[in-house]
C-alpha positions in Angstrom: -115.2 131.1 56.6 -114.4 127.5 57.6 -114.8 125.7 54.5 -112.0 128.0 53.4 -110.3 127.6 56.3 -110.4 124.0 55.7 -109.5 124.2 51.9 -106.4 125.9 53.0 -105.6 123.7 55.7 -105.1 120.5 53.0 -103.0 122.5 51.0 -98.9 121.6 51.3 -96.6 124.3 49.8 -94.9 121.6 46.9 -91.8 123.0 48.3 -92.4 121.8 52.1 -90.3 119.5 53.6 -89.5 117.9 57.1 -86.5 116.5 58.2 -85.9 114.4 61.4 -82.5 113.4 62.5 -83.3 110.6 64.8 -80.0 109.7 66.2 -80.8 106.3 68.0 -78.2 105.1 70.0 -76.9 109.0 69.2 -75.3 111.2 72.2 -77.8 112.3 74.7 -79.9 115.5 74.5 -77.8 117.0 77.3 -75.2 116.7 75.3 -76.2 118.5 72.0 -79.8 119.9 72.6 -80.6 120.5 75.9 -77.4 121.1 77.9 -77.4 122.0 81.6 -74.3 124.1 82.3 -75.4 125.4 85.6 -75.6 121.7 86.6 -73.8 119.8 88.8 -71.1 118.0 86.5 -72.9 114.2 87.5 -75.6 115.8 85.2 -74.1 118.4 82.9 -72.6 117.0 79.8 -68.8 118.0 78.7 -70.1 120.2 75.6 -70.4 123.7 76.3 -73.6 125.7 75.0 -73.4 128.5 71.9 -76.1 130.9 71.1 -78.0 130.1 68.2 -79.8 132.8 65.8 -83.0 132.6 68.1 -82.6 134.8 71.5 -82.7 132.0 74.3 -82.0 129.0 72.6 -78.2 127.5 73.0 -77.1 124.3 71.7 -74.0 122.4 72.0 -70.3 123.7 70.4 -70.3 120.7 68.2 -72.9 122.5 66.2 -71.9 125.7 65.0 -73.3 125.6 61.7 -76.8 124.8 63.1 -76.5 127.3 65.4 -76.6 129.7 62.4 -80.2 128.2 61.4 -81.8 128.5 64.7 -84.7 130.2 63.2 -85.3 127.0 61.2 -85.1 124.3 64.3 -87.6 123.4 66.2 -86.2 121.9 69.7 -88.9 119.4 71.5 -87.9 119.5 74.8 -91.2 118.5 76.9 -91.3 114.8 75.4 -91.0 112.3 78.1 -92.2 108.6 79.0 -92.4 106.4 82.0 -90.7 102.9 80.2 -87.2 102.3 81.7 -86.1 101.2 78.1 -85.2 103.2 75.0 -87.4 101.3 72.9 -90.9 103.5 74.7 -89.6 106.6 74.0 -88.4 106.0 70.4 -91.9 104.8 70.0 -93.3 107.3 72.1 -91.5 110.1 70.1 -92.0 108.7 66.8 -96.0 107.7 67.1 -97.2 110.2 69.5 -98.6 107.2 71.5 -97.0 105.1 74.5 -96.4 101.6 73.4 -98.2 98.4 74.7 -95.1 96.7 75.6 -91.3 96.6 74.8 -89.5 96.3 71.3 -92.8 95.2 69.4 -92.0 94.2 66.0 -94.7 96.4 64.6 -97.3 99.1 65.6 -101.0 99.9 65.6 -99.9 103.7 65.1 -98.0 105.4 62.4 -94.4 106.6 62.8 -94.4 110.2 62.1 -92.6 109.6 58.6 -95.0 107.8 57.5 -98.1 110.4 58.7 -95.7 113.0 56.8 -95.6 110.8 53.5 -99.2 110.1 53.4 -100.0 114.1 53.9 -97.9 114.4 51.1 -98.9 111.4 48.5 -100.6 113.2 46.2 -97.6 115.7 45.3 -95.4 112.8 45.0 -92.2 113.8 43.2 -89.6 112.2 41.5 -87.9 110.8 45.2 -89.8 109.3 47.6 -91.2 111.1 50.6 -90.0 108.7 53.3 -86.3 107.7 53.8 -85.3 105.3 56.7 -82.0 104.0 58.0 -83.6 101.7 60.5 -86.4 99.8 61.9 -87.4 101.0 65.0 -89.5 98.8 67.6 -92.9 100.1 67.0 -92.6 101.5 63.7 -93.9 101.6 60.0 -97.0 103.4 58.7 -99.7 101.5 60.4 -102.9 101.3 59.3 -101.7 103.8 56.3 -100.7 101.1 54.4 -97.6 100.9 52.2 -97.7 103.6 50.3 -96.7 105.4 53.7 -93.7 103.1 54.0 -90.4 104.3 54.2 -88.2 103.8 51.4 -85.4 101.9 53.3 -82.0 102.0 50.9 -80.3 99.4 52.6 -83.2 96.7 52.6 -82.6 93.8 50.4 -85.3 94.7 47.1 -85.8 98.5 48.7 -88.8 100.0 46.7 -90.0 103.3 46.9 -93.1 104.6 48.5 -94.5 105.0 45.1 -93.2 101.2 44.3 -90.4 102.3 41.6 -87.4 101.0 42.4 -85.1 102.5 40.4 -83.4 104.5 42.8 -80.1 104.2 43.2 -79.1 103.4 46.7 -75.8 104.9 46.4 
């Protein structure tokens, strides 16, 4: 029963995908994600919450669109760290691991881009699996190697996970 288990496990759906908006230097959470109307208005943001298709979950009235999708979103709300600089928690969010000290140039761990990409490197399509708008302190794919790079469009010589670089970066 676990070897199947574990067969199944390794299978990814060739239709699965995951996409994370990270808005750094973005509005706060309280503002879109995670708002605090009962709050006192030091706290609260100036957004007010909407339902979204999910019983319970409200985001802010700049989204009503997503709020229509709720059943698609997955809201991490529990994520903190104890570095009084934005640079730990982008790391922290985007390894999984606290980072060794601030805005390191590169990191031991993987971003989770890049953890995604490799999972899916042996499906590889015609576009690559990894697209990034920014280097982050702390980021890349570690010790996944290149292949689990993102493909960064606006990089001077951008290449593709895959290394083709005919994409066009619009």
């Amino acid at each position: 029963m676990f070897a199947a288990e574990a067969d199944h496990a390794h299978h990814i759906d060739p239709d699965f995908s995951v996409i994370l908006l990270w808005a750094n230097g973005g509005p706060s959470h309280l503002d879109l994600l995670d708002l605090k109307p009962e709050a006192p208005s030091e706290i609260r943001g100036p957004f007010l919450p909407i339902p979204t298709t999910v019983p319970g979950m409200e985001i802010s009235e700049l989204f009503p669109r997503l709020a229509t999708q709720g059943e698609r979103i997955t809201l991490l709300r529990s994520l903190h760290h104890n570095r009084a600089e934005h640079s730990g928690g982008t790391h922290r969010f985007l390894t999984g691991y606290s980072s060794r000290a601030a805005n390191l140039p590169n990191s031991e761990n993987p971003e989770i881009g890049s953890v995604v990409a490799k999972l899916l490197e042996p499906q590889v399509r015609d576009l690559p699996l990894f697209i990034g708008n920014t280097q982050f302190y702390g980021g890349g794919p570690a010790y996944l190697g290149p292949s689990a790079a993102p493909f960064m469009p606006h990089a001077q010589n951008a290449l593709s996970a895959s290394g083709n670089n005919q994409y066009d970066p619009i």
